[in-house]
C-alpha positions as CSV (number, residue, x, y, z in Angstrom):
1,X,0.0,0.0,0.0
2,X,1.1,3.6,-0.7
3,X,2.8,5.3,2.1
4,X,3.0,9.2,3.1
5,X,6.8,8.8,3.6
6,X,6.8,12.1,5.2
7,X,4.1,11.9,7.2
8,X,6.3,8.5,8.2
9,X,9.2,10.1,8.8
10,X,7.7,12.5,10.9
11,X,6.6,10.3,13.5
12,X,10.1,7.7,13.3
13,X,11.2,11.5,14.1
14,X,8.7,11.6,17.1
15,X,9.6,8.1,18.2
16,X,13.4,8.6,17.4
17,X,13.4,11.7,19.9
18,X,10.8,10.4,22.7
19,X,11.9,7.1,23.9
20,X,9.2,7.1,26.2
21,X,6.6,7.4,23.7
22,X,6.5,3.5,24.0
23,X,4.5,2.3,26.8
24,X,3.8,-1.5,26.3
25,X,3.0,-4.2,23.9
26,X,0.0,-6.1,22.3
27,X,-1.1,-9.0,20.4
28,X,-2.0,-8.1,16.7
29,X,-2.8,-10.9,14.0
30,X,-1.2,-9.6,10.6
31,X,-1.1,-12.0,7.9
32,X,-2.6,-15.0,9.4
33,X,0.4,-14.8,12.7
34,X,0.0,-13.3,15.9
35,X,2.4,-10.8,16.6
36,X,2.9,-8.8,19.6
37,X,3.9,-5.4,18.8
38,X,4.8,-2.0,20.6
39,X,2.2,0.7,21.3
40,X,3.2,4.3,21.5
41,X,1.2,7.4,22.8
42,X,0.9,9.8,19.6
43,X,0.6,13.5,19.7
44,X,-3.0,13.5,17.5
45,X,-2.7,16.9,16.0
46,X,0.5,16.5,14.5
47,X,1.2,13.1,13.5
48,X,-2.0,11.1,13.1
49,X,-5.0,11.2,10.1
50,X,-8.7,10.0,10.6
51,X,-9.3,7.2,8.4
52,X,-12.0,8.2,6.1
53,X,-11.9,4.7,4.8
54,X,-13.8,4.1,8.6
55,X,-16.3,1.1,7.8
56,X,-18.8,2.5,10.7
57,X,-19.2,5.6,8.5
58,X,-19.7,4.3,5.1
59,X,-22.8,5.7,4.1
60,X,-22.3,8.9,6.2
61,X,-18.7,9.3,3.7
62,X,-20.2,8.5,0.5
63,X,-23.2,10.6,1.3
64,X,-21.3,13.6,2.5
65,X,-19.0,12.8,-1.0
66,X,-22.0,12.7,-3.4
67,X,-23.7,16.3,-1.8
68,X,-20.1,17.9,-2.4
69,X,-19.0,16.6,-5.7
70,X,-15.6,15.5,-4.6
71,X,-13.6,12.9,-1.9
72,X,-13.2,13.5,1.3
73,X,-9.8,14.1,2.3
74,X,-8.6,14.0,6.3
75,X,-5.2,15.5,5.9
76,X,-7.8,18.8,5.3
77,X,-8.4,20.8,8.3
78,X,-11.9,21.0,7.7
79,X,-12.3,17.8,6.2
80,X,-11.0,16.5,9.6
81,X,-13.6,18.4,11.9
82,X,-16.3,16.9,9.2
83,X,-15.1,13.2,10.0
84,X,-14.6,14.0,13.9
85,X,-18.1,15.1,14.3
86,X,-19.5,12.0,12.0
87,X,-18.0,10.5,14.3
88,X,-19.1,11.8,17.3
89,X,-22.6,11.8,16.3
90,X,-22.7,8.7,15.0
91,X,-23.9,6.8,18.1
92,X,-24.7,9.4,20.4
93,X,-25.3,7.1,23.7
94,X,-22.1,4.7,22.7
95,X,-20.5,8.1,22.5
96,X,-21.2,9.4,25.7
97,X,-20.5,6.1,27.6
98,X,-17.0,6.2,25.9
99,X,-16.1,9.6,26.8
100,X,-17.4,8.7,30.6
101,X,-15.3,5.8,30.2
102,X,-12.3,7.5,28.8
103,X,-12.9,10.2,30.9
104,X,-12.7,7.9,34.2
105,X,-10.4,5.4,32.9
106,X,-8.4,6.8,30.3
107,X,-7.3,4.5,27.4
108,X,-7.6,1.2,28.1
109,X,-6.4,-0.6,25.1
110,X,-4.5,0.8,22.3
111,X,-5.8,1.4,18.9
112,X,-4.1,0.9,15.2
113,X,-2.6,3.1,13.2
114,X,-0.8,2.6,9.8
115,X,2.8,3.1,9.3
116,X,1.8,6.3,8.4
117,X,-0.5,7.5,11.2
118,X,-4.1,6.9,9.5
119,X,-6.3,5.2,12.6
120,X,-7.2,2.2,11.5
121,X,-9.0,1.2,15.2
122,X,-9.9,3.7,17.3
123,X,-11.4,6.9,15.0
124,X,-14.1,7.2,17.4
125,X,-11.7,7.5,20.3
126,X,-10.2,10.1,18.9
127,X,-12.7,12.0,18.3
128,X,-13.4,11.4,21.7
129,X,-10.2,12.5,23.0
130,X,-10.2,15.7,20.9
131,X,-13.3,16.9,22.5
132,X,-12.4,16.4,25.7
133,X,-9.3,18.0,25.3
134,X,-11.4,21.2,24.0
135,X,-13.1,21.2,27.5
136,X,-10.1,20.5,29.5
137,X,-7.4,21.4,27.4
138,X,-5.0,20.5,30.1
139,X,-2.8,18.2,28.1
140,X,-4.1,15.0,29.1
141,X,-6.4,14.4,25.5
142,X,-3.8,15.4,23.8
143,X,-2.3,11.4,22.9
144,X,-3.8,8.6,21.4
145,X,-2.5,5.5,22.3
146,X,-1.7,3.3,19.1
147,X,0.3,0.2,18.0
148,X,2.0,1.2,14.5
149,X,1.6,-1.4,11.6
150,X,4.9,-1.8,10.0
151,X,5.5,-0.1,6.5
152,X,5.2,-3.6,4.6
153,X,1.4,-3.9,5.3
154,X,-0.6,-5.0,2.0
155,X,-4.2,-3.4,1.8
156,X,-5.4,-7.2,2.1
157,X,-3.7,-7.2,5.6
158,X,-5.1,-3.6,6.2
159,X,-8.5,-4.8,5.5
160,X,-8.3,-7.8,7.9
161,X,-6.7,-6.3,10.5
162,X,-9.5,-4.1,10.7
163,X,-12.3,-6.7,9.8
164,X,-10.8,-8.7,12.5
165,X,-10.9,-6.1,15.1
166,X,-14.8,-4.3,14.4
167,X,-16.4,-7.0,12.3
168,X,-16.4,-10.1,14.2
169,X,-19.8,-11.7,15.5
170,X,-19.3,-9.9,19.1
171,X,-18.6,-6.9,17.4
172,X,-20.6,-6.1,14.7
173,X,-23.4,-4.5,16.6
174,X,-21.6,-0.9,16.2
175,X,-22.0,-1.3,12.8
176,X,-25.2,-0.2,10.4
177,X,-26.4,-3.3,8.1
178,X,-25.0,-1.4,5.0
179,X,-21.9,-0.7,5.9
180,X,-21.3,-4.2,7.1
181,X,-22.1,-5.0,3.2
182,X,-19.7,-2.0,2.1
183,X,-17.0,-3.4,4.1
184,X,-17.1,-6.7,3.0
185,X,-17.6,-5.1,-0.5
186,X,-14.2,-3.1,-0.2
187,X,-13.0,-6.5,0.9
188,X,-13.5,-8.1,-2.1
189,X,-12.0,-4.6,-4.0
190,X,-8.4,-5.4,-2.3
191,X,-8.9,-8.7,-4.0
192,X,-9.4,-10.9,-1.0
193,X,-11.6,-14.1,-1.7
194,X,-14.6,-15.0,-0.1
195,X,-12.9,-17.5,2.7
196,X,-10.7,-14.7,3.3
197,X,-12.8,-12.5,4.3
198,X,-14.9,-14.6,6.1
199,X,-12.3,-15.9,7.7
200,X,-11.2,-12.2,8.9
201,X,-14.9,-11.6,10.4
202,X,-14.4,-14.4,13.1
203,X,-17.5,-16.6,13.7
204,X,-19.1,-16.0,9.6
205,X,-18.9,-18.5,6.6
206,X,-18.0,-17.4,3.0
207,X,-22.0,-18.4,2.6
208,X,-22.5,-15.4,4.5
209,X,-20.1,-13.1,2.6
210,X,-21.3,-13.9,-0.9
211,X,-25.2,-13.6,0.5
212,X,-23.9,-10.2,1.9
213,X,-22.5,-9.2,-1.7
214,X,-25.8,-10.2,-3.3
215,X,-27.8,-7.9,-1.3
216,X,-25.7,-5.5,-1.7
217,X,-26.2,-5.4,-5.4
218,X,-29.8,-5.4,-4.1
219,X,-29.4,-2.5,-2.3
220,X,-27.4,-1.4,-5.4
221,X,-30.4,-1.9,-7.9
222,X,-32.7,-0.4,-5.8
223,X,-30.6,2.9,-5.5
224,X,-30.5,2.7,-9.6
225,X,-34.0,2.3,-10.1
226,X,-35.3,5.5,-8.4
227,X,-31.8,7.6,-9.4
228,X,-30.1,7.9,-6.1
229,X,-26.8,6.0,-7.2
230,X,-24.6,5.2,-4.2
231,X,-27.0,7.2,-1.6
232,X,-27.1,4.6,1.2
233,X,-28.4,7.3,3.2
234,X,-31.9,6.7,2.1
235,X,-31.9,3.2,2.8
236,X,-30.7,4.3,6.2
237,X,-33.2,7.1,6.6
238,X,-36.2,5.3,6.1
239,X,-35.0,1.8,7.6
240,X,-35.5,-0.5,4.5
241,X,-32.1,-2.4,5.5
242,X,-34.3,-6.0,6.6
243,X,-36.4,-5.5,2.9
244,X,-33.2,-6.6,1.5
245,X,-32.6,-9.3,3.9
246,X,-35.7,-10.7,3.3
247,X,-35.6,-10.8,-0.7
């Protein structure tokens, strides 16, 4: 995958001069072996990127994309505060707990970022940490704590890594219906295969993947028909996710 190498050189930089920036270790599967790899605390505002690839906000990105004629782009100031605030309001209860927990707790588990600081787990977070840093701006939000994915990471691994971490069966409740099915659609985009991906999404059969892709084209069709091309929003807006199921 393509790499910002300055964006990457920045933060080996970071690391290179803050040797304290590391503050433990954690188990990560990347290509089918369990590694356990360093986690750092990162400076947010000057090193890491939302990830507008973000599976949770599928619809809300393509949406936001369709209204404005153009991608969205988090290396953008105000691109960035668009993604932070679909992200804060994209759960508003789950939100709230997090911040409370955050709040009480702090972080406690460490989130993924590419090699060159795009969050891969833990957008929401983020968000999370941002606003409470504009209440309390004490310095204490000012970090996310991250494991870094080395530079040799293939958009297959990408994908799985984050499948495997939001998109397992005792996960996927934080997810809308549709943007389970985009997800697994930009699976099969990085050229993944259907045991692959299923395999990724712990506890679901490639049966399950290639009915998700069929509804999706369902879902696709539907869209077509009545000119809305790639709005997901509608089917999200009026709730006609379980039609689909059911056809």
């Amino acid at each position: 995958m393509n790499i910002n190498s300055e964006r990457a050189n920045a933060i080996d930089a970071y690391l290179s001069s803050h040797p304290d920036a590391e503050i433990g270790r954690w188990p990560l599967e990347i290509g089918g072996r369990k590694e356990i790899l360093p986690f750092y605390r990162f400076p947010i505002k000057d090193l890491l990127c939302y990830n507008v690839n973000n599976g949770r906000l599928a619809m809300d990105v393509r949406g936001w994309e369709k209204d404005n004629g153009r991608k969205l782009d988090t290396t953008i100031s105000d691109d960035c505060e668009t993604i932070r605030q679909m992200l804060l309001n994209l759960d508003k209860d789950k939100t709230s707990l997090l911040k409370e927990d955050i709040h009480k707790k702090n972080q406690m588990e460490p989130g993924v970022i590419t090699h060159d600081g795009f969050v891969v787990n833990g957008n929401r977070r983020m968000a999370v940490l941002e606003e409470l840093h504009g209440e309390e701006p004490t310095g204490k939000w000012l970090y996310l704590e991250a494991v870094r994915l080395p530079p040799t990471i293939t958009e297959k691994d990408l994908w799985k890594i984050e499948a495997g971490l939001q998109l397992s069966k005792d996960k996927i409740a934080e997810y809308h219906p549709v943007n389970e099915l985009l997800k697994i659609k930009q699976g099969i985009d990085a050229k993944l295969s259907l045991e692959e991906i299923a395999a990724a999404m712990y506890g679901r059969t490639s049966n399950y993947v290639e009915e998700s892709l069929k509804r999706l084209q369902l879902v696709d069709d539907f869209l077509d028909f009545f000119g809305q091309p790639v709005n997901y929003g509608v089917i999200k807006m009026f709730g006609l996710h379980e039609y689909f199921i059911d056809m």
